[in-house]
Phi, psi and omega in degrees: 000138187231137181217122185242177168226118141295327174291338147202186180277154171301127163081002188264181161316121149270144207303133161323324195280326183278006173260202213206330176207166175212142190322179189198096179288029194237288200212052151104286191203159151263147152318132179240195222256351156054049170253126165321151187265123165322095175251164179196149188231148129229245159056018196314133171295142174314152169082353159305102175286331181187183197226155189223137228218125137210129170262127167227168156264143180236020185241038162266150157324139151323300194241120187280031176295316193257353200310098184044075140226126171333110172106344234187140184233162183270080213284174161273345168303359179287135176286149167259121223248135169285141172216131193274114205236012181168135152201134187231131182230167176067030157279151174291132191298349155272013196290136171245008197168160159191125176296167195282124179093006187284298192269012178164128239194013173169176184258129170221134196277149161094016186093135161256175186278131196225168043222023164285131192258153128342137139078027147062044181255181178202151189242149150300170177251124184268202201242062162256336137351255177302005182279297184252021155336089163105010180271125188260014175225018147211036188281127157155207193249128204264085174291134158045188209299136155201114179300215179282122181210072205255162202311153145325316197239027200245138154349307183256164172265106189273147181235128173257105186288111139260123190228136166211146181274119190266122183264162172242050185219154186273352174186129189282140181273110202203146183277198185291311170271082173252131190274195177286320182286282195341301182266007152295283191294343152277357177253007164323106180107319159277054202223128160279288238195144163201162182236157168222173167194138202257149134263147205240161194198114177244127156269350180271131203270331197284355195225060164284086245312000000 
């Protein structure tokens, strides 16, 4: 199974327009225009019933102490923690793609709503969810894609994992709120076949993607 993008290349920058935030000389970072990236898959193994969509970072900080403070760098040597930026489930296994801008087309504070999908899919809550826990102008459930927004001031270049999965099971078994660990561990055992494709991603200008 092979999984591509028109919106950007393997290992390369994902596109400003497909981020959650974009540099700013002013005041850091901005708000970006927050679109899912264009993917198409193909080679699917016989006996796939659906398909399963998860994006993580797995290079965010451990510890929020320096996390975009002024003056304070994120070194590298810090450990790094996975973060869930989609999960998307129940696409159907004749499925070939999903344009850019399909499932999400802006930054919407407090979460957009879930966990009904386009084409009768269904999204998880990633974890801008626990990111703005206790934020009183973005506190809420972050349903389906929200791109890439990584410290200012963090050390590294953050990699964004789209990886998918061909199931042999016809809808994943998940309640209604699910997280990115919820559908690892229910697609345990059910994987035909899976593809990935990395992107790459910087708010820091001394650190370019």
């Amino acid at each position: 199974m092979k999984l591509t993008s028109e919106s950007f290349a393997h290992n390369s920058p994902i596109p400003p327009e497909c981020a959650f935030c974009i540099p700013d000389p002013d005041n850091y970072v901005a708000l970006g225009q927050n679109r899912n990236p264009a993917l198409s898959w193909s080679d699917v193994p016989d006996g796939t019933k659906s398909l399963v969509l998860l994006c993580h970072d797995p290079d965010v900080p451990s510890k929020p102490d320096n996390v975009n403070q002024k003056g304070k760098k994120i070194p590298k040597k810090l450990k790094r923690v996975d973060f869930f930026h989609w999960i998307l489930v129940d696409i159907p296994g004749d499925a070939v793609g999903i344009q850019e801008g399909e499932f999400s087309d802006e930054v919407t504070p407090r979460g957009k709503d879930g966990p009904s999908a386009p084409r009768g899919t269904r999204q998880g809550v990633n974890d801008y969810t626990r990111w703005f826990e206790g934020d009183e102008n973005m506190d809420g459930s972050y349903f389906g894609y929200d791109g890439p927004c990584p410290p200012w001031n963090d050390s590294i270049v953050h990699h964004y994992h789209f990886t998918l999965y061909a199931l042999r099971l016809e809808r994943c078994p998940v309640g209604d709120k699910f997280t990115g660990a919820d559908v690892l561990k229910a697609i345990a055992g059910h994987v035909l076949a899976e593809a990935r494709i990395t992107g790459t991603y910087s708010l820091n200008p001394d650190v370019p993607a």
